[in-house]
C-alpha positions as CSV (number, residue, x, y, z in Angstrom):
1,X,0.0,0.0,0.0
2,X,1.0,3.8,-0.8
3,X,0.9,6.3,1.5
4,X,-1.2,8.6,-0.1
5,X,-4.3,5.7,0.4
6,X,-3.4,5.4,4.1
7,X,-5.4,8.1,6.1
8,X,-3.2,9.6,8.5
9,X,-4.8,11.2,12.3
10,X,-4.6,15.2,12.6
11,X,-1.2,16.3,14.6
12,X,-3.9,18.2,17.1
13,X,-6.8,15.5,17.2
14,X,-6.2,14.0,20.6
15,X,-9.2,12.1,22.2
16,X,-9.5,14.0,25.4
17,X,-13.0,15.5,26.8
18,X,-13.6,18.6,25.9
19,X,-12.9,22.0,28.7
20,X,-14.9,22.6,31.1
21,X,-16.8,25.8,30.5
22,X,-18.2,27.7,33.7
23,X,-22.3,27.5,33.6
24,X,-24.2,29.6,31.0
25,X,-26.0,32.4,33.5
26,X,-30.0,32.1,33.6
27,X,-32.2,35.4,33.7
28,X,-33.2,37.0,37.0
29,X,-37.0,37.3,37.3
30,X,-37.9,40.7,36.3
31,X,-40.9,42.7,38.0
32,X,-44.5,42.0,36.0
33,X,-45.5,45.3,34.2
34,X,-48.6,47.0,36.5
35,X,-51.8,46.0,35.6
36,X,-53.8,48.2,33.4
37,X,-57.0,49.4,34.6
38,X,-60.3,47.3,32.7
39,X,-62.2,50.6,31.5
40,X,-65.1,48.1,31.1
41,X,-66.1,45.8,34.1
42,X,-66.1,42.5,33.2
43,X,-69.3,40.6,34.9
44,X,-71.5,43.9,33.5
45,X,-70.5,43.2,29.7
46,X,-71.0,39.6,30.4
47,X,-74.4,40.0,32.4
48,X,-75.4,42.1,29.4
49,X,-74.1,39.9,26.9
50,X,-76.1,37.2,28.5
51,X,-79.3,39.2,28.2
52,X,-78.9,40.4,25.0
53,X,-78.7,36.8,24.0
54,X,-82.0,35.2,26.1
55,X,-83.8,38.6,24.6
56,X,-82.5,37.6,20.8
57,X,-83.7,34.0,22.3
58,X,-87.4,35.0,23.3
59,X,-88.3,37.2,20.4
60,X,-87.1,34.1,17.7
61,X,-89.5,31.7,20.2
62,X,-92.5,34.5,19.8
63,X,-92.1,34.3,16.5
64,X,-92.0,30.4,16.0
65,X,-95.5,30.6,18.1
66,X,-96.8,33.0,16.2
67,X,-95.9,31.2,12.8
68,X,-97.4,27.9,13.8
69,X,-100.3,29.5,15.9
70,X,-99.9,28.7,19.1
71,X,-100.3,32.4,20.3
């Protein structure tokens, strides 16, 4: 065999661990931005929400009466 087919190792290609790095750092907490004031109060928009709907509800019922005459 030539040399030329004969691979040959890298003068620096020791098999040793790599170093030891120190630990990557983690983020600190940070404080939460303040909350921002609800210009709308939630359990209002959702009690009117609620009877907007059973309102919608009740006239489509008054009319299915009145269509098949039971009123």
């Amino acid at each position: 065999m030539s040399d030329e087919i004969i691979p040959r190792p890298e003068p620096s290609g020791a098999l040793v661990p790599p170093p030891v790095h120190p630990p990557t750092a983690l983020a600190s907490a940070t404080a939460r931005p303040p909350r921002r004031e609800e210009s709308v109060d939630f359990r209002a928009f959702v009690g009117r929400a609620v009877d907007t709907a059973l309102d919608a509800l009740d006239t489509v019922g008054d009319a299915i009466a009145g269509a098949v005459g039971l009123r």
